[in-house]
Residue frames as qw, qx, qy, qz and C-alpha x, y, z in Angstrom:
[[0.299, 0.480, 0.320, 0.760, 140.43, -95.95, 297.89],
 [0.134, -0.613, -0.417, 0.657, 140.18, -92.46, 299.75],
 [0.249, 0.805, 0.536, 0.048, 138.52, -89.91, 298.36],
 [0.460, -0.116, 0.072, 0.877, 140.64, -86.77, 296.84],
 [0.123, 0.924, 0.359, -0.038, 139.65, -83.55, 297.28],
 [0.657, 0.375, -0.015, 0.654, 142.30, -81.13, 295.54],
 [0.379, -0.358, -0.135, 0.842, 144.54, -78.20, 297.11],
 [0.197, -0.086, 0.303, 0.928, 144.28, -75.79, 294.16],
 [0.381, 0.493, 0.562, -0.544, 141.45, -73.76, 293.59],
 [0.268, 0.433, -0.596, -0.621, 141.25, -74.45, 290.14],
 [0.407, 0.098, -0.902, -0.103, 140.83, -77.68, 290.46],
 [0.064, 0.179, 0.718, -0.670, 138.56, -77.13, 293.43],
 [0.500, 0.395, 0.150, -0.756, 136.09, -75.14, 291.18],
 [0.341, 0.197, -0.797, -0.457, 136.18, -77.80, 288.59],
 [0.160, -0.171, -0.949, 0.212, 136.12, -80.88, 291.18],
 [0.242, 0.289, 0.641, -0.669, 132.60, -78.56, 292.70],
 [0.583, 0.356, -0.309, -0.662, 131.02, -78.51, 289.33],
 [0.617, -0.060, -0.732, -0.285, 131.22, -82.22, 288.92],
 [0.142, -0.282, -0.919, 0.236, 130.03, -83.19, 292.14],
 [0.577, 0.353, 0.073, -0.733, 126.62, -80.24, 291.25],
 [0.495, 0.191, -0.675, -0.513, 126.75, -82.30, 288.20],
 [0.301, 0.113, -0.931, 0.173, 126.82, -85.37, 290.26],
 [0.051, 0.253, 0.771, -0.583, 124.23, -84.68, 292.47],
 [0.549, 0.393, -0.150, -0.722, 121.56, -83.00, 289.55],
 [0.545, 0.148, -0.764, -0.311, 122.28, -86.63, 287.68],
 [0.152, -0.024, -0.932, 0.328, 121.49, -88.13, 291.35],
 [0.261, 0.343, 0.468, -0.771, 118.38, -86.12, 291.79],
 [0.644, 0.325, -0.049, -0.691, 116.54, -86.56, 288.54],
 [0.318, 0.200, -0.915, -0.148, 117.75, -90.27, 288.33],
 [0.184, -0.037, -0.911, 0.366, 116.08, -91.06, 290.87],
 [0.268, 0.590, 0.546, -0.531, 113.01, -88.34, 291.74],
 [0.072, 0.174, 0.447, 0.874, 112.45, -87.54, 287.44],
 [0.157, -0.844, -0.475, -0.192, 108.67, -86.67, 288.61],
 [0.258, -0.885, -0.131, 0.365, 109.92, -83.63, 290.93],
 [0.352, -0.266, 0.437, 0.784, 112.94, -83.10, 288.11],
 [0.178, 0.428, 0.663, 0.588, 110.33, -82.79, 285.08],
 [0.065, 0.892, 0.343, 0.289, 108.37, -80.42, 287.22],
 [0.358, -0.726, -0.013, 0.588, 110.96, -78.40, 288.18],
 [0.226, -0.172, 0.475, 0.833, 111.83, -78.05, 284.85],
 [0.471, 0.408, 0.051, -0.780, 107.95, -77.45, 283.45],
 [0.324, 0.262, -0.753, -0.510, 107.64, -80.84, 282.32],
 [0.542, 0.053, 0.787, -0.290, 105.38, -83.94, 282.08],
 [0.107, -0.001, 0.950, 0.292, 104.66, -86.90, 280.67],
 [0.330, -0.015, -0.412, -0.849, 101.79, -87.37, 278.54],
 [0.772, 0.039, 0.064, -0.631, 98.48, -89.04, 279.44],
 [0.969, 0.105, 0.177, -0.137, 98.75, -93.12, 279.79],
 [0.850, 0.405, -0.241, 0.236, 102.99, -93.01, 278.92],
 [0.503, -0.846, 0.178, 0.010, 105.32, -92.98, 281.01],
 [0.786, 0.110, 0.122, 0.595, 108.39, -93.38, 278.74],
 [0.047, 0.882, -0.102, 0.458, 109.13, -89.65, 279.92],
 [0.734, -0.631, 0.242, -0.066, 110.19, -91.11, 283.37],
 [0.869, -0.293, 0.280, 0.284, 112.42, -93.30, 281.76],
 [0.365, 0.827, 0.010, 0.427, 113.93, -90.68, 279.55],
 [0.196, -0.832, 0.091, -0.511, 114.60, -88.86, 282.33],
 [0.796, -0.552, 0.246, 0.023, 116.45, -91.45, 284.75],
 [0.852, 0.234, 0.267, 0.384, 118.40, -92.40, 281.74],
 [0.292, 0.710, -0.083, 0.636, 119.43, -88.70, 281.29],
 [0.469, -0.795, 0.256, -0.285, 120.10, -88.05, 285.24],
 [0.901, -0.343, 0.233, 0.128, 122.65, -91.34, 284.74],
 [0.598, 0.525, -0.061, 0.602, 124.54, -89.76, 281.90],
 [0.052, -0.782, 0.279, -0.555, 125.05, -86.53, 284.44],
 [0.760, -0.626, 0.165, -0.061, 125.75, -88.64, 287.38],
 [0.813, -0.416, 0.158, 0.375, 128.47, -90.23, 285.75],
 [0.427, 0.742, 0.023, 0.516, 129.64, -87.40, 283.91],
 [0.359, -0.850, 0.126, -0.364, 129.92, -85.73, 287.14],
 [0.870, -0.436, 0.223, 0.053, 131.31, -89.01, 289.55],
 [0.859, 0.454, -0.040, 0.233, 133.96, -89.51, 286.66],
 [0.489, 0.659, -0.330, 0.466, 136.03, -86.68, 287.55],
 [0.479, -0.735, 0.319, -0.358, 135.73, -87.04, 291.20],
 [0.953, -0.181, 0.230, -0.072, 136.80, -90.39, 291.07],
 [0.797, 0.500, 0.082, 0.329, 139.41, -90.00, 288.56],
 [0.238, -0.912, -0.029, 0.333, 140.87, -86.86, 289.30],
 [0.547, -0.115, 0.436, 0.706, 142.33, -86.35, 286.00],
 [0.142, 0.477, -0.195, -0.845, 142.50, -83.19, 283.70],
 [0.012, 0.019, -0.779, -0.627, 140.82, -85.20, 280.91],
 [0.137, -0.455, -0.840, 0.263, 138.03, -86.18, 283.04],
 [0.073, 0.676, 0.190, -0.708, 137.24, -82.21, 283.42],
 [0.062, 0.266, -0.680, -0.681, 138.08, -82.01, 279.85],
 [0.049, -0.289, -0.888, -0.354, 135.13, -84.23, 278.90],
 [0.091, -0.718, -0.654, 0.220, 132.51, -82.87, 281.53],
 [0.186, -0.581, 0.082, 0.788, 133.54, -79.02, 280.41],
 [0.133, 0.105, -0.637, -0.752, 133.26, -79.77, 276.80],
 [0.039, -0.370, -0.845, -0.385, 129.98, -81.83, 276.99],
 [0.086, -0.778, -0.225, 0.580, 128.35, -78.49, 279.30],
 [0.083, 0.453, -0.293, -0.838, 129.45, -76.08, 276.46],
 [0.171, -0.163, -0.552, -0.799, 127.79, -77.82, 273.74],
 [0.105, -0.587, -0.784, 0.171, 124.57, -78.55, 275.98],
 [0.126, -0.631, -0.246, 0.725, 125.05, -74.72, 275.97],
 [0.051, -0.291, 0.546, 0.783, 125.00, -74.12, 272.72],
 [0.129, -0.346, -0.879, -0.303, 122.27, -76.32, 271.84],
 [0.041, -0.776, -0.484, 0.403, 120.13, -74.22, 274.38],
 [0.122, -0.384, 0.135, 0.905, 121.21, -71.73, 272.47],
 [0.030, 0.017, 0.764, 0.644, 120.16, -72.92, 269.24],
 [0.188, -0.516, -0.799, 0.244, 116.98, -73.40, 271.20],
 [0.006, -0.683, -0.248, 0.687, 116.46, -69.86, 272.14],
 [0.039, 0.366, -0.258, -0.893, 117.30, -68.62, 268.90],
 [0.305, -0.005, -0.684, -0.662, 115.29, -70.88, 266.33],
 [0.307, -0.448, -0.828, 0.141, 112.26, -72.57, 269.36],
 [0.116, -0.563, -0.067, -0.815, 111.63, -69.56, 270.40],
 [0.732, -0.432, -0.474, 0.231, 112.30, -71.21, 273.91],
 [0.269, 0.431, -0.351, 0.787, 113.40, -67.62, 275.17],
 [0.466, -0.746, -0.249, -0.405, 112.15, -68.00, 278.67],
 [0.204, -0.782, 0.526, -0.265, 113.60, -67.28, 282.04],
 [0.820, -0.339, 0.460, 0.020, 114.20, -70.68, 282.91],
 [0.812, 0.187, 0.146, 0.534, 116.19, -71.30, 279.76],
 [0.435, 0.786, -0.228, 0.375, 118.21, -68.38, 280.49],
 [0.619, -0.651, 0.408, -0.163, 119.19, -69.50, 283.87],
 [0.944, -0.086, 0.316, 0.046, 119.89, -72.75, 282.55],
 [0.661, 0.663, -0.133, 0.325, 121.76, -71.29, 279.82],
 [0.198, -0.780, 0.405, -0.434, 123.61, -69.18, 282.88],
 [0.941, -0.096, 0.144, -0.291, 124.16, -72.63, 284.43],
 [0.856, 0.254, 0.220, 0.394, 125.65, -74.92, 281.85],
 [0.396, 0.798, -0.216, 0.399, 127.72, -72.00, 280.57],
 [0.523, -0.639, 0.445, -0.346, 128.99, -71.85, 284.56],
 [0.822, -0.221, 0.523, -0.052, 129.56, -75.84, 284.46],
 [0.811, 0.477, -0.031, 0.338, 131.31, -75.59, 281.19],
 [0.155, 0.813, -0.390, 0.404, 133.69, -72.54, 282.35],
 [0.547, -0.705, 0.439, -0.105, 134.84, -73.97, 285.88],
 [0.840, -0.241, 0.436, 0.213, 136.20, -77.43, 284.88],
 [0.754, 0.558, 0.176, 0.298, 137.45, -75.86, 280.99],
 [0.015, 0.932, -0.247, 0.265, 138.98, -73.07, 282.78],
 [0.681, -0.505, 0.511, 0.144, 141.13, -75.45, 285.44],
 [0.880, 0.084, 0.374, 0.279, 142.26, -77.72, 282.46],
 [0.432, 0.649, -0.098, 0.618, 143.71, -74.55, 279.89],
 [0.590, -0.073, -0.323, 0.736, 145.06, -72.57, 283.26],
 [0.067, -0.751, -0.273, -0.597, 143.02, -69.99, 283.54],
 [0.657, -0.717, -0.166, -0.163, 142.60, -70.50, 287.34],
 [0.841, -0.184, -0.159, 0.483, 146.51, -71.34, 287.93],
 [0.268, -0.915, -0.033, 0.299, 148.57, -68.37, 289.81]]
């Protein structure tokens, strides 16, 4: 099996969003202590079922991400586009009713909104000439 990387740059900006995805689900799978504090988190005192939170959520995004490289089908983008928008939404909801309006959740919001648009925008045509 050889690895496909695609002509069109549609599909290019999709295929580079899942393999960010891919490599964010590879980095907090694996290091979730340097992922929790990059994100301003940590585990309480004497538990350490934050770690495994947190590997267990860096293996959904790995293979959210690996799916469409490997696959290289429009549905594949379809899934990893649609679950990014509502992650984006939910941060919304966040901001509006947590009063979680800090800069790091508007990056992130700037982000996921970015990793929903590239791979929803290849699959409706946005990106095709």
């Amino acid at each position: 099996m050889e690895l496909y990387f695609p002509e069109e740059l549609g599909e290019q900006l999709a295929f580079c969003a899942a393999a960010f995805t891919a490599f964010a689900g590879f980095i907090i799978m694996f290091a979730p202590g340097y992922a929790m504090r990059l994100f301003g988190l940590q585990p309480r005192e004497g538990r350490r079922d934050g770690y495994a939170e947190q590997r267990s959520t860096g293996g959904v995004y790995l293979a959210l991400g690996l799916a469409p490289i490997l696959l290289a089908q429009p549905n594949t983008y379809l899934v990893l586009g649609a679950a990014f928008a509502m992650a984006a939404f939910a941060r919304i909801i966040s901001l509006l009713s947590d009063r979680g309006g800090t800069v790091v959740n508007y990056i992130l919001l700037v982000v996921q909104v970015v990793l929903a648009a590239l791979p929803l925008g290849y699959v409706f045509g946005f990106f095709s000439a």
